[in-house]
Structure formats: C-alpha cells, structure tokens
C-alpha positions as CSV (number, residue, x, y, z in Angstrom):
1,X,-208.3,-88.4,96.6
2,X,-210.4,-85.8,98.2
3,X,-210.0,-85.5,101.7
4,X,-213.2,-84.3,103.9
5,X,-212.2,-81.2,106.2
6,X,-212.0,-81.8,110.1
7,X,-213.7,-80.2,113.1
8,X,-210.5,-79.3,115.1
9,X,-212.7,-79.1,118.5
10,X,-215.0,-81.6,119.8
11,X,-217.2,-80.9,123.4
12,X,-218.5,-83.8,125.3
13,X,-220.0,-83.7,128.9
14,X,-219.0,-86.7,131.0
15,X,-220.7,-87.0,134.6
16,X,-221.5,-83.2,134.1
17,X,-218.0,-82.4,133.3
18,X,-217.1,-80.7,130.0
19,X,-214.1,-82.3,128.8
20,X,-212.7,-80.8,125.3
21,X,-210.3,-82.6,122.8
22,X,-209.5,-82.3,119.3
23,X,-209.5,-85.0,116.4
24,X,-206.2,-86.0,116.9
25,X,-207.6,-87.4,120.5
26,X,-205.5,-85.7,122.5
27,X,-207.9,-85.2,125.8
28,X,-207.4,-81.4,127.8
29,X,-207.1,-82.2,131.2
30,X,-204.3,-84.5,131.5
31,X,-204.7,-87.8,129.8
32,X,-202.9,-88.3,126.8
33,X,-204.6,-90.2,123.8
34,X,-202.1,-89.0,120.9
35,X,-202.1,-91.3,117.7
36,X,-198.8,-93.1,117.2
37,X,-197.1,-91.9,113.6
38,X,-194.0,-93.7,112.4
39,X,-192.1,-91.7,109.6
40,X,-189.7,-94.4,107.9
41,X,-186.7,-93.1,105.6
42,X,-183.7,-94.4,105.1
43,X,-181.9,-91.0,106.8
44,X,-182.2,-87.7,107.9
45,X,-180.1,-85.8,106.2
46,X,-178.5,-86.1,102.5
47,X,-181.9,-85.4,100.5
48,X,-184.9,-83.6,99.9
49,X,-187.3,-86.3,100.9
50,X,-185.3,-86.8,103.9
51,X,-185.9,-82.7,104.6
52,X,-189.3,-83.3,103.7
53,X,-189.7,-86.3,106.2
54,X,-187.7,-84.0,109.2
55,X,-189.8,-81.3,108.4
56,X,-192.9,-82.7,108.8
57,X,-192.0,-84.3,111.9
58,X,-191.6,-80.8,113.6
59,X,-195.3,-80.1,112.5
60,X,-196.8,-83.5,113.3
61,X,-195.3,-83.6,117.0
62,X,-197.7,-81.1,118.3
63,X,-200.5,-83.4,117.6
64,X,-199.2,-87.1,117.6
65,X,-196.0,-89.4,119.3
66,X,-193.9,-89.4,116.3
67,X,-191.5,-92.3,115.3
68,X,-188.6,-91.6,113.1
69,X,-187.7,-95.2,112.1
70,X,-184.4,-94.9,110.1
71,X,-181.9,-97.6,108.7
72,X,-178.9,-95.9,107.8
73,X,-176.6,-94.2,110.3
74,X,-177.6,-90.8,110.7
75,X,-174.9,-88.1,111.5
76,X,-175.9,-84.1,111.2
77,X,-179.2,-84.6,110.9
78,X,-182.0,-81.8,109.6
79,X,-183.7,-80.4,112.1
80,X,-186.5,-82.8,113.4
81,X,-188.6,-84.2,116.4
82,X,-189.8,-87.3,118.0
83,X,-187.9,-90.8,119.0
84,X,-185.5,-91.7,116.5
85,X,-185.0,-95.3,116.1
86,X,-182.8,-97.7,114.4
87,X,-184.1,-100.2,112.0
88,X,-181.2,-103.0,112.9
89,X,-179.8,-104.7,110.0
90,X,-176.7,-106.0,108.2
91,X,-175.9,-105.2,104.6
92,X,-174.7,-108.1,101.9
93,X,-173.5,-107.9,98.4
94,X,-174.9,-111.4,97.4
95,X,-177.8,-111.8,95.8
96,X,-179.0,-114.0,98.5
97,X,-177.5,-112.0,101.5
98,X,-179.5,-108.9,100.1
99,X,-182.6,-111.0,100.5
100,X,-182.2,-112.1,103.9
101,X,-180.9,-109.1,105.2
102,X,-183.9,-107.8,103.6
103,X,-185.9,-110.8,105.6
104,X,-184.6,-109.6,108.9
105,X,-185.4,-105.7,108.4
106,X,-188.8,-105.9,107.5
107,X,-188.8,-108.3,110.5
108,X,-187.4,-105.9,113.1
109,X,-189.4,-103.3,111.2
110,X,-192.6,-105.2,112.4
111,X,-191.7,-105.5,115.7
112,X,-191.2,-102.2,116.5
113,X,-194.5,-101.1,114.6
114,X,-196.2,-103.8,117.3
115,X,-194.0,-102.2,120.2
116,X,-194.6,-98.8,119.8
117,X,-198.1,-99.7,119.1
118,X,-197.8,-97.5,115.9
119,X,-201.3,-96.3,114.5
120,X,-199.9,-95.0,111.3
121,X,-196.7,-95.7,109.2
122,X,-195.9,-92.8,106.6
123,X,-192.4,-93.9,104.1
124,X,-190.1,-91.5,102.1
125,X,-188.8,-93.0,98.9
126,X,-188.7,-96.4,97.0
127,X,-186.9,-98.4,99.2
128,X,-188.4,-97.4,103.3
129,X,-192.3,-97.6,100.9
130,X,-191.4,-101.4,100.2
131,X,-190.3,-102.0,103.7
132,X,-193.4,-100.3,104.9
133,X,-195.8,-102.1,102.8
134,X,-193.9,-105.9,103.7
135,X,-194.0,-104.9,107.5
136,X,-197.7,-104.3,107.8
137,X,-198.9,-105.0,111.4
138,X,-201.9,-103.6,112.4
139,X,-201.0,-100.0,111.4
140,X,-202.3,-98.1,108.1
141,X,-199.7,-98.0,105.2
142,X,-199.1,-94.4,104.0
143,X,-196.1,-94.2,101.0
144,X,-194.5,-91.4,99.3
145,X,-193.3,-91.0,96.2
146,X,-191.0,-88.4,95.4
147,X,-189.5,-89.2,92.1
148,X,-190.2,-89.6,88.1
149,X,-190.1,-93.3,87.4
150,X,-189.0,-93.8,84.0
151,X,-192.2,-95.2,82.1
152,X,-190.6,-95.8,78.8
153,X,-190.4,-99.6,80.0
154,X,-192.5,-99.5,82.8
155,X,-195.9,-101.8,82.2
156,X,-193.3,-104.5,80.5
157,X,-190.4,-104.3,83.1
158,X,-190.1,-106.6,86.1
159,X,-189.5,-102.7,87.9
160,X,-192.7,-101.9,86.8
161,X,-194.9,-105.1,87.3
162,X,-192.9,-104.6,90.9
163,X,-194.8,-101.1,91.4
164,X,-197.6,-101.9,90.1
165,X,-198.1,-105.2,92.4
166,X,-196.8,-103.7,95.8
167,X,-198.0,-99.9,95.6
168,X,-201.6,-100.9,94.9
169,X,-201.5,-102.8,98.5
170,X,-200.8,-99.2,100.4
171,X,-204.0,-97.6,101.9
172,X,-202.3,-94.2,100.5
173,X,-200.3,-93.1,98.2
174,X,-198.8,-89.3,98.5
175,X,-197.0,-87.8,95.7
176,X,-195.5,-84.2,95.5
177,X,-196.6,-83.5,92.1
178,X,-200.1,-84.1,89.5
179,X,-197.4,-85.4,86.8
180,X,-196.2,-88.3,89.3
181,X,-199.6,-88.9,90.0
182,X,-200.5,-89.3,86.4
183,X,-197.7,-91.7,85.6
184,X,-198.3,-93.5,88.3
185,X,-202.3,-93.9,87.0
186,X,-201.3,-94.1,83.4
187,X,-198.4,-96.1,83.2
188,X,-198.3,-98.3,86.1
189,X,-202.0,-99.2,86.8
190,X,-202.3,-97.9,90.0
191,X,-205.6,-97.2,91.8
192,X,-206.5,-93.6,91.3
193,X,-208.4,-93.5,94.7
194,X,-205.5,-94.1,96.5
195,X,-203.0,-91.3,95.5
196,X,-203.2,-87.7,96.9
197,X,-201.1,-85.1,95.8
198,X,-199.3,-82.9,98.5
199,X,-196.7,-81.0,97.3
200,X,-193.3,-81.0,99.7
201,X,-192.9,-78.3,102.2
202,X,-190.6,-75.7,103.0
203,X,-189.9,-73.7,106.1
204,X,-190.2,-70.4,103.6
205,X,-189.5,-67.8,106.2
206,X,-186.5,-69.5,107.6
207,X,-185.2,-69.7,104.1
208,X,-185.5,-66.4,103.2
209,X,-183.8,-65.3,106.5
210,X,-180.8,-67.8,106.3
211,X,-180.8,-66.4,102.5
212,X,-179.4,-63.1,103.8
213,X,-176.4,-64.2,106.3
214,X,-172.9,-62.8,104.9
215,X,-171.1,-65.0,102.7
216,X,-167.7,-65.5,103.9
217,X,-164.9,-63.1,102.8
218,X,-162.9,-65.4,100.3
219,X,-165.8,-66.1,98.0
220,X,-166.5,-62.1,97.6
221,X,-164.8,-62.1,94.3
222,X,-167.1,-64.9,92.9
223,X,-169.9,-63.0,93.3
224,X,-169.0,-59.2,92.7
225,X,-169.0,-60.5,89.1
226,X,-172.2,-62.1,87.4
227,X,-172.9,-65.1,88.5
228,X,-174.8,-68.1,88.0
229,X,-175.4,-71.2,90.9
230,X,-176.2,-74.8,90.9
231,X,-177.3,-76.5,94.2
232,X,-177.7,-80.1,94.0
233,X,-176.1,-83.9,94.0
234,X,-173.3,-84.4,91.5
235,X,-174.8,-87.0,89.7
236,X,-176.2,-87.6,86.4
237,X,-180.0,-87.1,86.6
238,X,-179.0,-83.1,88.0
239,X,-177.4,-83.0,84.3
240,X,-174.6,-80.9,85.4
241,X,-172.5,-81.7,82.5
242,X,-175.1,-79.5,80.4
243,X,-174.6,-76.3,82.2
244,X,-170.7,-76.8,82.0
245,X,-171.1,-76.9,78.6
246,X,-173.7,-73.6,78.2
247,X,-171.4,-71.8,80.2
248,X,-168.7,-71.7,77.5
249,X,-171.2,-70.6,75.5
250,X,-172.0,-67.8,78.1
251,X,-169.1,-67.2,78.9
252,X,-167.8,-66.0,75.1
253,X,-170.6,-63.0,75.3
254,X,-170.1,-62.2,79.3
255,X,-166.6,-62.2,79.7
256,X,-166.7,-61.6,83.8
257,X,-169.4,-64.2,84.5
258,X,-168.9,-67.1,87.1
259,X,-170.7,-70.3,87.4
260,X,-170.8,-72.1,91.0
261,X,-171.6,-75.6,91.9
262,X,-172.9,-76.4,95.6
263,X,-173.3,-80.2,96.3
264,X,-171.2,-83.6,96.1
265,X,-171.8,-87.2,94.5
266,X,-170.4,-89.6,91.9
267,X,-169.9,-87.0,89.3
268,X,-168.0,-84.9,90.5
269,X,-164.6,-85.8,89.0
270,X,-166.0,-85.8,85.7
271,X,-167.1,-82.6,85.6
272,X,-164.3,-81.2,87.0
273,X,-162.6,-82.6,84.6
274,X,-164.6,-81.2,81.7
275,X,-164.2,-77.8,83.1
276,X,-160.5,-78.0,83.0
277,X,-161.0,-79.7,79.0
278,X,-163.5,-76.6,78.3
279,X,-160.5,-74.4,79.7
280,X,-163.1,-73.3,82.9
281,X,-160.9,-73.6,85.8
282,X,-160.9,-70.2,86.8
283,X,-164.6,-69.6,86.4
284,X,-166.3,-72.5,87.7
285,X,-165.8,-73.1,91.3
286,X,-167.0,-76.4,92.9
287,X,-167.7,-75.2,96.9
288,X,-169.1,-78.6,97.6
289,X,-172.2,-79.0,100.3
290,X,-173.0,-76.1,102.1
291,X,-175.2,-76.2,105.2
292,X,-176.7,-72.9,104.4
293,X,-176.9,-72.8,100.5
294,X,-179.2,-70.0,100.6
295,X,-176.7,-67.5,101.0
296,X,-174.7,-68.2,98.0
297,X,-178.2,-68.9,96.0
298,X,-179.5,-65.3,96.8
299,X,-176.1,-63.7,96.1
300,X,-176.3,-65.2,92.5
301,X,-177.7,-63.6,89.8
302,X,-179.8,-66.5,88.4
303,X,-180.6,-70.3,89.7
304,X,-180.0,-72.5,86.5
305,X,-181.9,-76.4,86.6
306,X,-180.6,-78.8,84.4
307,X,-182.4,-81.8,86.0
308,X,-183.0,-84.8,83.5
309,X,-185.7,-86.0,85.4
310,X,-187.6,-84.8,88.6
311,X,-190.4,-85.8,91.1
312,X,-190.7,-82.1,92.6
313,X,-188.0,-79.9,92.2
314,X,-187.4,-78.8,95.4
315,X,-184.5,-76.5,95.0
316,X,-186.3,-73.8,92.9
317,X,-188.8,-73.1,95.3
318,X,-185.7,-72.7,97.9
319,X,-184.3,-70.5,95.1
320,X,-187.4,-68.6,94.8
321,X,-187.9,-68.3,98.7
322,X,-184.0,-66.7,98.5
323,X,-184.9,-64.3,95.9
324,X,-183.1,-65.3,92.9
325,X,-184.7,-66.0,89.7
326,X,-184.9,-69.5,88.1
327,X,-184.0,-71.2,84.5
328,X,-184.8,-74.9,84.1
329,X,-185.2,-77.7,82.1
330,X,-189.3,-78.0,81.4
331,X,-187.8,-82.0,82.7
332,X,-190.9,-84.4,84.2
333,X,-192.1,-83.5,86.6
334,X,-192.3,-80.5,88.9
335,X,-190.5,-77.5,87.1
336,X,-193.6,-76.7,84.9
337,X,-196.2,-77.1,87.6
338,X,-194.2,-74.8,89.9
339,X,-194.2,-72.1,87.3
340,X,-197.3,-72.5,85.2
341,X,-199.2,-74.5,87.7
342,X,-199.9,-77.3,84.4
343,X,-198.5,-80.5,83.9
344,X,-196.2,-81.6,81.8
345,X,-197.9,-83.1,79.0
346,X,-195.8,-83.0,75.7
347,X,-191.8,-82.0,75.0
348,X,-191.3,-78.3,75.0
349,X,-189.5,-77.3,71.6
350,X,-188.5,-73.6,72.7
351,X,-187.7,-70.9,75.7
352,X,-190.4,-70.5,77.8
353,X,-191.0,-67.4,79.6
354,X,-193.3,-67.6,82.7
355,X,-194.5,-65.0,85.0
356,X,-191.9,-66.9,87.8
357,X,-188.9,-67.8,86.2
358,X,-188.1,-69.7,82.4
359,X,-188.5,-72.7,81.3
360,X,-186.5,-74.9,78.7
361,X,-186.3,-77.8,76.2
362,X,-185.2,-81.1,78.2
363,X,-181.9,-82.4,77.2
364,X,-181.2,-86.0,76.0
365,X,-180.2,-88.7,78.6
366,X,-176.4,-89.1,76.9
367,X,-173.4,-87.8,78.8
368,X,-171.7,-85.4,76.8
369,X,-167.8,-84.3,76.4
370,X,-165.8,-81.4,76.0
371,X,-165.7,-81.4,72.3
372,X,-169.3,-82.8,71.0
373,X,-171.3,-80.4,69.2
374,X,-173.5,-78.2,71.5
375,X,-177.0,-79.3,70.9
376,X,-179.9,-77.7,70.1
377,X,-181.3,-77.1,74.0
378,X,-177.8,-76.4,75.0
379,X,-177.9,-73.3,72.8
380,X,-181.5,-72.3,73.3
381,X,-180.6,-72.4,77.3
382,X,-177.4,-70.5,77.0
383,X,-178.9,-67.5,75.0
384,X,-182.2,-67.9,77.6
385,X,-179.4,-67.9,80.4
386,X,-177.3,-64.7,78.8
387,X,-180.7,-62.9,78.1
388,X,-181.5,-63.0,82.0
389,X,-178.3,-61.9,83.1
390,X,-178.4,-58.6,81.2
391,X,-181.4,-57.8,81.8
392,X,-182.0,-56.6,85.1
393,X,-185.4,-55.5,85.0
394,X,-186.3,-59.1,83.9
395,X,-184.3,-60.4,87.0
396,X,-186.5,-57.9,88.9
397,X,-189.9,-59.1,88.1
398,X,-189.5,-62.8,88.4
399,X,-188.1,-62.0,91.7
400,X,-191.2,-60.1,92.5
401,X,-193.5,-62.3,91.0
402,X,-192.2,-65.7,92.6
403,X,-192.6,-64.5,95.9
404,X,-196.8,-64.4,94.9
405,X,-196.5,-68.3,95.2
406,X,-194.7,-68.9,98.1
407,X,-197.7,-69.5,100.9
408,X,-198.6,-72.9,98.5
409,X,-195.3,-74.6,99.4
410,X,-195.1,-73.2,103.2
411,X,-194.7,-76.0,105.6
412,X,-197.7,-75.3,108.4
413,X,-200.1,-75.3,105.2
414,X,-198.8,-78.2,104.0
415,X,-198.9,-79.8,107.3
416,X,-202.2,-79.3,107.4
417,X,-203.2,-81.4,104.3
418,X,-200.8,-84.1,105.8
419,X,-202.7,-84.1,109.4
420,X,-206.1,-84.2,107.7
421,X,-205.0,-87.5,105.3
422,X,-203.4,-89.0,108.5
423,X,-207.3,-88.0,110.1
424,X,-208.9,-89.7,107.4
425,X,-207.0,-92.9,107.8
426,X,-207.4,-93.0,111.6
C-alpha cells in the first residue's frame, strides 16, 4: 500500500493567536492531544519481533502515549518506553481451557483498549495479531507479520483458511519482507491493499559500537584461531545441525578453525550431542545467550545462516552492522532481498556470490545425524564457507560493501515509514 507523505507542521490562528502543532496532534503550548498507540506482543525480550516491537516504542514515544500490552511475564527486558501493561490471564492444557482462557484475554484485552482510550493497536506475531483482531473496540487494527508461513498446504489447511479468514479483517497488515507479502497475496488470498512492507529496524550505530567492547579474557583462544559464529535460537527452523555437519567438512582443510554457537532452545542437547558423535568437542563451543552478541559476531571471521525458513533475517543485518561478512541459506524469505534486493522466486541450485555477503542452496527440512551422507548443499556451503575464510581480501570487500546498505534498515528511517502508516490510519 502506498502511503501519502505528511506535512510535519500545521499553523492555525485562533482569536489572533498562532498556535502550531504537528500531525500527530500534539498542540505547542501546553495542551496535550497525543494519539494513543498500543503495541501488543507476547514479551519483551526473547526475539526479534519482540526487539522490533521495543524498538519502535523508543521512536513512537516522542510523538504518541505508547501502550506496551504484553501477556507473558517479562524479566530483562530490551530497551523500550511507554506504560507496560499486563494482559491478565491463566494458561490451560485442555482443549477447552485453552479456549476460555483465550475468552477471558481477548476480554481483558478489550477493556483496557476502551480504558486507555487506545486510538491504534499495532501486534507482533501470530498469536498478540489474533488477539488484536478478536479484541477490536473502537481502535484501528494494525498486524505484523514476521515469519514464512509454510504454503505447501496453506489454501487447503484449517491453518490457512484460519489466515485467510481473520487477517483479511485487519485495517493493516505490515510485513518485514516483499516475499511475505507475496505469499501472503498468493497463497493465502489476502487483500493486497492492505499489506505494507516495512522492513524491521535496527539501532545500526549502537550495534556497531557494542560490536567493538573486549571480549572477555577466557574466550581469547577461540578467536585468535579462524573462526566462524552462529547467533540464534537452538531450534530446528535455525538448522544448526547443518553447520555442525559442514564444519567437519571445514574443518579437515582448516585444521585451526573454530565454530561458535550463541543462543539457547529445544535443540540444544541434540546438537551437542552430534558434536561430540562428529568428534567436535574441542572446536565447537556453545556460549549460550549473550546480551551483547556483537562482540563475539565482529571478532569472527564469517557469520554463517543456516535458517530453514525465515520472515526477515534479522541477524545478518546485525552481522553486517558488526562488520563481519555473511554466508546463508538463499531460505524464504529475507536473506536474498537483504543481499540482492530481489525476491526469492525459485530454488537456488549453486553458491551465490553477491556484492554483500554469499548466498546458498536451502537444505531439506529432515534432521540429519552424525553419520548420513553429507548432501549436496552441505558440501556446496562448506567449500563456499572454506573459500571465505582464506581469502581475506574477499572478507575485506563484503565488509566494505555491506556497510553501503545499512541506512535502509536504520531505526529513525524506519520509524518514519511506521509513523506515517499509523498517520494514514488516524
């Protein structure tokens, strides 16, 4: 959807008194007329659409009363502003307990919307965009959607019919990337006129300047040797057991090389057990979540992204903002527009490499042990992944060249495009 762009100033004389404002109705001169904007997630930390939904609320703040309507407990939170709130309600295992429960959140969801008199209701993720759609008061409905949703079954699924019904009743639908925005249109029926593609936001500056704090003493001998990183959840759309795999492969032409593995989740003690089956213990170190993963990233020699499926990617663009170069997975959707700036539109069969990092052949869906046969992507990325680490001059110009595309993903500009669809909807 195209969005007109907004006069920031507007000038009236009232009793032959200039009073100025700007669009978001906030009156110089004392009196307050700020629009009321709810963010709903389930969280604020954990996530990238949670990051996404904290960020933005540092932007929007200066211009509205933000809400942060959450309804899971929220302990070390990203950095955010505005009133958070508490979405109150139980949890139930039974089928029927689940819908009640969900009864009674969309209820208390409602009555705050009517309390706080909220003008505008913006949701992060699958579950807060359902809850924000069956709450509707008298605010508009904006949803976000920040994932892939599998399309192989969608227009005969339940899932699907599900989407298709409920998302078409939003006033807007954001989505962080043209190929979400395309399967959304092609494969779920939903109204093209409503979706508007803003990709997520990153404090780019910040990044780069947590990128260079000192790593702590006892991981120095991790990275004084070639070293590739993985930041992300342990779980199986991040494909982790792939890059285990590649790095025996990498491993038997750079002897010295190390692979590490920031994040947590429901993988994690099958993969470390792999590495010990693929004989990796001493060269694959799991350092679990960091608070400041940028230092690690930047002190790698390469970013490897072996995501089965995305909605954005955010973690290469941190990577990028850090200064270390990027290998993915050309997986839907978000690695290919990031680097080529084109969608995703049919399987990549070889390396690709871009003017900002390289790009590879998806891997199949199936979890793989320590003694299948390596596929055919898992050998195309390892000799991609070994070519990058020798050559340095390679390294050198992605590094360059990445930071050329960094101002499209900064947070105020993508504030900007967020305050002018909130505008529109006013």
């Amino acid at each position: 959807m195209e969005i007109p762009s907004l006069t920031t100033m507007i000038t009236i004389n009232i009793f032959e008194k200039t009073i100025r404002f700007d669009v978001t109705g906030i009156i110089y001169g004392g009196i307050s007329m700020k629009k009321n904007v709810a963010l709903l997630v389930g969280k604020l930390t954990g996530g990238g659409a949670e990051k996404i939904a904290a960020n933005l609320s540092l932007q929007l703040s200066v211009k509205y009363n933000i809400y942060i309507f959450v309804y899971n407990e929220t302990k070390n939170t990203y950095s955010h502003k505005g009133k958070v709130i508490k979405v109150e309600s139980n949890t139930s295992k039974n089928i029927f307990g689940k819908a009640y429960y969900l009864y009674k959140r969309v209820n208390n969801l409602k009555k705050l919307k009517k309390k706080f008199k909220i003008d505008i209701t913006i949701s992060f993720l699958d579950h807060a965009n359902f809850l924000n759609i069956f709450s509707r008061y008298n605010d508009k409905v904006l949803i976000s959607e920040h994932n892939y949703i599998n399309a192989d079954k969608g227009n005969l699924s339940k899932r699907g019919a599900f989407f298709r019904f409920f998302y078409n009743r939003a006033d807007e639908i954001v989505v962080v990337s043209k190929g979400i925005k395309n399967n959304l249109i092609n494969n779920f029926n939903i109204n093209p006129t409503k979706i508007t593609n803003i990709y997520n936001s990153f404090e780019i500056k910040k990044i780069n300047r947590l990128s260079q704090k000192t790593i702590e003493n006892k991981y120095n001998d991790i990275f004084n040797n070639p070293c590739i990183i993985n930041v992300g959840s342990l779980s199986k759309q991040k494909g982790q057991w792939f890059l285990i795999r590649i790095f025996k492969l990498v491993k038997e032409e750079i002897l010295d090389v190390k692979l590490v593995i920031l994040g947590q989740g429901s993988m994690e003690e099958y993969l470390k057990n792999l590495t010990n089956k693929l004989n990796l213990e001493d060269d694959v170190y799991f350092l679990g979540f960091k608070d400041n993963p940028y230092k690690y990233i930047r002190n790698s020699d390469v970013f490897a992204f072996t995501s089965l499926f995305e909605g954005f990617g955010n973690v290469l663009i941190e990577s990028m903002a850090s200064g270390t170069p990027v290998i993915s997975t050309d997986c839907k959707h978000g690695p290919r527009e990031i680097m080529t700036n084109e969608i995703l539109e049919k399987k990549l069969k070889d390396v690709e490499y871009t003017k900002y990092g390289v790009l590879t052949p998806v891997f199949s869906n199936k979890i793989l042990n320590y003694d299948d046969q390596f596929t055919e992507q898992e050998i195309k990325y390892s000799k991609a992944l070994i070519k990058i680490l020798k050559d340095e001059n390679l390294r050198k110009d992605f590094i360059n060249n990445q930071q050329n595309i960094m101002n499209k993903f900064d947070l105020t500009k993508i504030s900007k495009k967020w305050e002018e669809l909130i505008e529109f909807n006013l």
